[in-house]
C-alpha positions as CSV (number, residue, x, y, z in Angstrom):
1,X,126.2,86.7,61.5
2,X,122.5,85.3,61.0
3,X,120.9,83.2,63.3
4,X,121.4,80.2,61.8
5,X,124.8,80.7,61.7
6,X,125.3,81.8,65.3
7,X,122.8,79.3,66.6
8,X,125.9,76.7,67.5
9,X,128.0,79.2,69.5
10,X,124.8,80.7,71.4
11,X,124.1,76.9,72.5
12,X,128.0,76.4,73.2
13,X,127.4,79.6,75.7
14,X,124.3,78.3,77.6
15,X,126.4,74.7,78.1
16,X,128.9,76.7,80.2
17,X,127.2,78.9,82.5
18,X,127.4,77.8,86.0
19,X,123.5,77.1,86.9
20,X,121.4,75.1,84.8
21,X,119.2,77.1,82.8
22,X,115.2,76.8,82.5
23,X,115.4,78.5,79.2
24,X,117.8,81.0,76.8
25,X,116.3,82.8,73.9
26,X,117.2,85.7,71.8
27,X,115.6,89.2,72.4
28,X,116.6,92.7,71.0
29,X,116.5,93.3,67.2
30,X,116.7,90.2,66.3
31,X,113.3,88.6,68.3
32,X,112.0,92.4,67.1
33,X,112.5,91.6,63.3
34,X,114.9,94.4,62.2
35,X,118.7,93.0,62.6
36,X,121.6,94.6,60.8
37,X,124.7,92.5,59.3
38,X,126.8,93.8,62.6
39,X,123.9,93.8,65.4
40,X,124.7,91.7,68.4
41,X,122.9,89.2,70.0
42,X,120.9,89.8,73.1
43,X,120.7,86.2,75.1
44,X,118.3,85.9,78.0
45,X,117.6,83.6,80.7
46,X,116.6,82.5,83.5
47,X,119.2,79.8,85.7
48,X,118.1,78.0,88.8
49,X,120.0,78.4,91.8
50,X,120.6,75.2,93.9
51,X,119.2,75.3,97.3
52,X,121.7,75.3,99.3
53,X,123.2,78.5,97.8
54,X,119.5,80.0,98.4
55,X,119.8,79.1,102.3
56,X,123.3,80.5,102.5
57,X,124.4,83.3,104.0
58,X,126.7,83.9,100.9
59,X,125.3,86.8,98.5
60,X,123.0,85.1,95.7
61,X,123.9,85.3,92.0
62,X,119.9,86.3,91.5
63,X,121.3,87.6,88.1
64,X,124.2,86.6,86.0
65,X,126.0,88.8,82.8
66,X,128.1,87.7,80.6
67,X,129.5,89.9,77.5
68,X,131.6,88.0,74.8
69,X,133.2,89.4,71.5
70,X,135.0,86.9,70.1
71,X,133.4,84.9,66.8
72,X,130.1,86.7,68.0
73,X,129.4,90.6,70.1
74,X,126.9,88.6,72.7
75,X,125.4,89.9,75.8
76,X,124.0,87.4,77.9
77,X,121.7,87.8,81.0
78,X,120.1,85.5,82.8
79,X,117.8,86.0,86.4
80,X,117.4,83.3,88.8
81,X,114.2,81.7,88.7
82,X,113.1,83.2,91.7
83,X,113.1,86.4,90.9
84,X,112.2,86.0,86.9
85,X,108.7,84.7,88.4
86,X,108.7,88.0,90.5
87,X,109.2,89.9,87.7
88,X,106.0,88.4,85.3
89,X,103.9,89.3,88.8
90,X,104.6,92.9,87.7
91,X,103.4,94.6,84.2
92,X,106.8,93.8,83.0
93,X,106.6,93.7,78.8
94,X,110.2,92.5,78.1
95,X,110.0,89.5,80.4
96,X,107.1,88.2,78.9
97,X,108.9,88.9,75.5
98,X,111.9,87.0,76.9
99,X,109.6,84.0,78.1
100,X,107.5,84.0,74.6
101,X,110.1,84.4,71.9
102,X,110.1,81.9,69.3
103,X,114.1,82.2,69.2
104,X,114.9,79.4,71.3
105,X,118.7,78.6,72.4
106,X,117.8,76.3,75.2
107,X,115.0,74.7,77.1
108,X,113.6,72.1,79.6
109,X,110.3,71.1,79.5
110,X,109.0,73.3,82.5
111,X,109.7,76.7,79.7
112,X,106.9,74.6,77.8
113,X,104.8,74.7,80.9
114,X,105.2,78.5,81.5
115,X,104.8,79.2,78.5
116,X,101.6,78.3,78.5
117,X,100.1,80.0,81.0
118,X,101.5,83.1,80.1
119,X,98.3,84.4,79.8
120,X,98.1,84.7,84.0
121,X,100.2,87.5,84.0
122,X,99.0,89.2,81.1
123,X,97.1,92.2,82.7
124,X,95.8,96.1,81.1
125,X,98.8,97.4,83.3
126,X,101.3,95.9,80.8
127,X,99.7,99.1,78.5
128,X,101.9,101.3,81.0
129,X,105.3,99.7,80.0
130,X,105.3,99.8,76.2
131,X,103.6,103.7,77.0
132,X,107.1,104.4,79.0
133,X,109.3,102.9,76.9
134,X,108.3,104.0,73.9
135,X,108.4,108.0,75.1
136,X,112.1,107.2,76.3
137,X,113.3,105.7,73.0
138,X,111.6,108.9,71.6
139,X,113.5,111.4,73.5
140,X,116.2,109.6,72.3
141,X,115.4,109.6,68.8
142,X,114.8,113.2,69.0
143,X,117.5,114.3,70.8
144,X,120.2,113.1,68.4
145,X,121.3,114.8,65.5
146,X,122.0,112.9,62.8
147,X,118.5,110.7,64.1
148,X,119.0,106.8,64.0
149,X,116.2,104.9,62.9
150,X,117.0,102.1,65.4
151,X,115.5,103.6,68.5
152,X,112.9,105.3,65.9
153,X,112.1,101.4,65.2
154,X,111.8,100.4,69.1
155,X,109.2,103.2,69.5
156,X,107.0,101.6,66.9
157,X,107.7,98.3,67.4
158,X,106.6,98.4,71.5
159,X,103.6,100.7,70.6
160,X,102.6,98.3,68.0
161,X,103.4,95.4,70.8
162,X,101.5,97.0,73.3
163,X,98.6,97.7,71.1
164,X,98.3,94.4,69.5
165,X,98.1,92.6,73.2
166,X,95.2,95.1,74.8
167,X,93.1,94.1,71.7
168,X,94.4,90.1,71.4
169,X,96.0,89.4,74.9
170,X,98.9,88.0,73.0
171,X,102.4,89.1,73.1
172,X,103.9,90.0,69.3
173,X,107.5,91.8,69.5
174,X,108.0,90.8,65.3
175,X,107.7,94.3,64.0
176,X,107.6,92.4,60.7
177,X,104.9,90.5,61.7
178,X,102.9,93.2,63.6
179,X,103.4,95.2,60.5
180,X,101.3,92.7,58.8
181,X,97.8,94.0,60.7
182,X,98.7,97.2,60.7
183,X,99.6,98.3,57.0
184,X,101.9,101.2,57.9
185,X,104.2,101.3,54.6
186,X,106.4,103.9,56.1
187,X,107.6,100.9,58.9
188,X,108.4,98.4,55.8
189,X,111.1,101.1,54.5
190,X,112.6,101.9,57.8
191,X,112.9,98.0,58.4
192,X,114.6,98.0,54.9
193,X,116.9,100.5,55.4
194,X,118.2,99.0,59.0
195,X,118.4,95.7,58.1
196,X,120.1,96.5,54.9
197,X,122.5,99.3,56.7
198,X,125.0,99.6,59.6
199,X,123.6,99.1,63.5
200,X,123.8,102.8,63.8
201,X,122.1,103.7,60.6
202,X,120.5,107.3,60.6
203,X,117.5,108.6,58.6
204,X,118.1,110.1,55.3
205,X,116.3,113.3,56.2
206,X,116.0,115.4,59.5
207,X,112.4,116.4,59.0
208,X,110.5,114.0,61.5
209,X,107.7,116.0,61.7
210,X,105.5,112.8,60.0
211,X,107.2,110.5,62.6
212,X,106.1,112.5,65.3
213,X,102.3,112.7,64.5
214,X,102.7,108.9,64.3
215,X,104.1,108.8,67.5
216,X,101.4,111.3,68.3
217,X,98.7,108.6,67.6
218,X,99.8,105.4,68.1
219,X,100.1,107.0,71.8
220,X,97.1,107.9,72.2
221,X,95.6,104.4,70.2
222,X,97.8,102.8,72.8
223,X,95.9,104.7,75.6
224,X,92.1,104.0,74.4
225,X,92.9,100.0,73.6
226,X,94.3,100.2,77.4
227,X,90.9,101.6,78.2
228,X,88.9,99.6,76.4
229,X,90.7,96.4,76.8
230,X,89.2,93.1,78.3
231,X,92.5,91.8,80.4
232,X,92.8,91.7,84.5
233,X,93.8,94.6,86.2
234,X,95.9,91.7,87.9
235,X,97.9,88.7,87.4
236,X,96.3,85.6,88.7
237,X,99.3,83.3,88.3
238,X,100.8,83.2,91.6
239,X,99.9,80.0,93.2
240,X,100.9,78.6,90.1
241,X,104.5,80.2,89.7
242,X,105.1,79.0,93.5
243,X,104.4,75.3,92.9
244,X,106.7,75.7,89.8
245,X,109.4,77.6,91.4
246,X,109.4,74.5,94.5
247,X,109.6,71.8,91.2
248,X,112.4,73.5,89.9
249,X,114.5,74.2,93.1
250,X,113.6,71.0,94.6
251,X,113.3,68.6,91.7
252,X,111.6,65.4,92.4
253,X,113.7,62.3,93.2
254,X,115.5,61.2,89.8
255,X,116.6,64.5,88.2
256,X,115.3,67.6,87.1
């Protein structure tokens, strides 16, 4: 089901979850530009925990899953506020992807607000995340026989993502989009074939040997923009996530 189409039932999802929710967009292939006809959708979120369930002594829900296959395969997952802003304090790519994608579900006007000062927990350190996860989803790749070109597709797309925001300080996921700059044709026909194949859709040869010397040197392109990058070595936002955590948990008087 496209976007469009699924856009009604991911908002019907968000209405009934049991925290109100600072924001909900959608992540995995289709925030990263290559969906199949049967991909599912991968919701995230952050929900805001009431006080008084924050100065219990009652385990907090600090993060909430939800899996659903009914018109839709979903899988939801949204953090608590509290710890979501604990997590941008860390070189942590896929919240900031969370926080940044254009695929909005839901919203209240403090996402606006966070959104834009992203750029205080941007940092050279977020080099080291797309670094690991882009060897994992290699092994992976290259461990199974047939080979899929969906994790062959995340190793490019979070090398490109990582590349693109040492030398711009801006988050991209869009392999499309990232594709764009960077001219690689060989991307544009493993898009095509995904998006035009099943989820588990698997290369049409087993000779990777040119995938691998891609790998090879968008690693190591990776590792000298990381070098030669301009960004903190930390995050500076801080102060600013803690007045917005107090707004949110304690709104002022007349609603959130």
């Amino acid at each position: 089901m496209k976007l469009k189409e699924a856009l009604p039932y991911l908002e019907e999802i968000t209405k009934n979850q049991p925290y109100p929710l600072l924001f909900a967009t959608v992540s995995g292939a289709h925030l990263y530009g290559f969906p199949s006809a049967n991909s599912d959708y991968d919701l995230r979120g952050v929900h805001i925990l009431p006080k008084e369930e924050c100065l219990s002594l009652k385990k907090e829900q600090e993060t909430i899953e939800v899996m659903e296959e009914k018109e839709l395969e979903l899988d939801l997952v949204t953090h608590d506020v509290k710890k979501f802003f604990l997590l941008l304090l860390r070189p942590n790519g896929y919240v900031l992807e969370q926080l940044l994608s254009p695929l909005i579900v839901h919203q209240i006007k403090e996402h606006e607000e966070l959104k834009a000062n992203a750029h205080l927990f941007i940092t050279s350190h977020h080099a080291h995340h797309y670094l690991g996860f882009s060897k994992s989803q290699w092994r992976l790749f290259e461990k199974e026989s047939p080979h899929r070109i969906k994790p062959l597709l995340y190793v490019f797309r979070t090398l490109l993502t990582g590349i693109h925001l040492m030398e711009e300080g801006v988050i991209e996921a869009n392999l499309t989009k990232l594709n764009e700059k960077y001219g690689l044709t060989y991307l544009n026909e493993l898009i095509e074939a995904k998006t035009n194949g099943a989820e588990k859709e698997t290369l049409p040869t087993s000779d990777i040997g040119n995938y691998q010397s891609e790998f090879d040197r968008l690693t190591k392109e990776l590792e000298d923009k990381r070098d030669a990058t301009h960004l903190p070595d930390k995050p500076s936002g801080f102060d600013f996530l803690d007045s917005l955590l107090l707004r949110l948990r304690i709104p002022p008087t007349g609603g959130q």
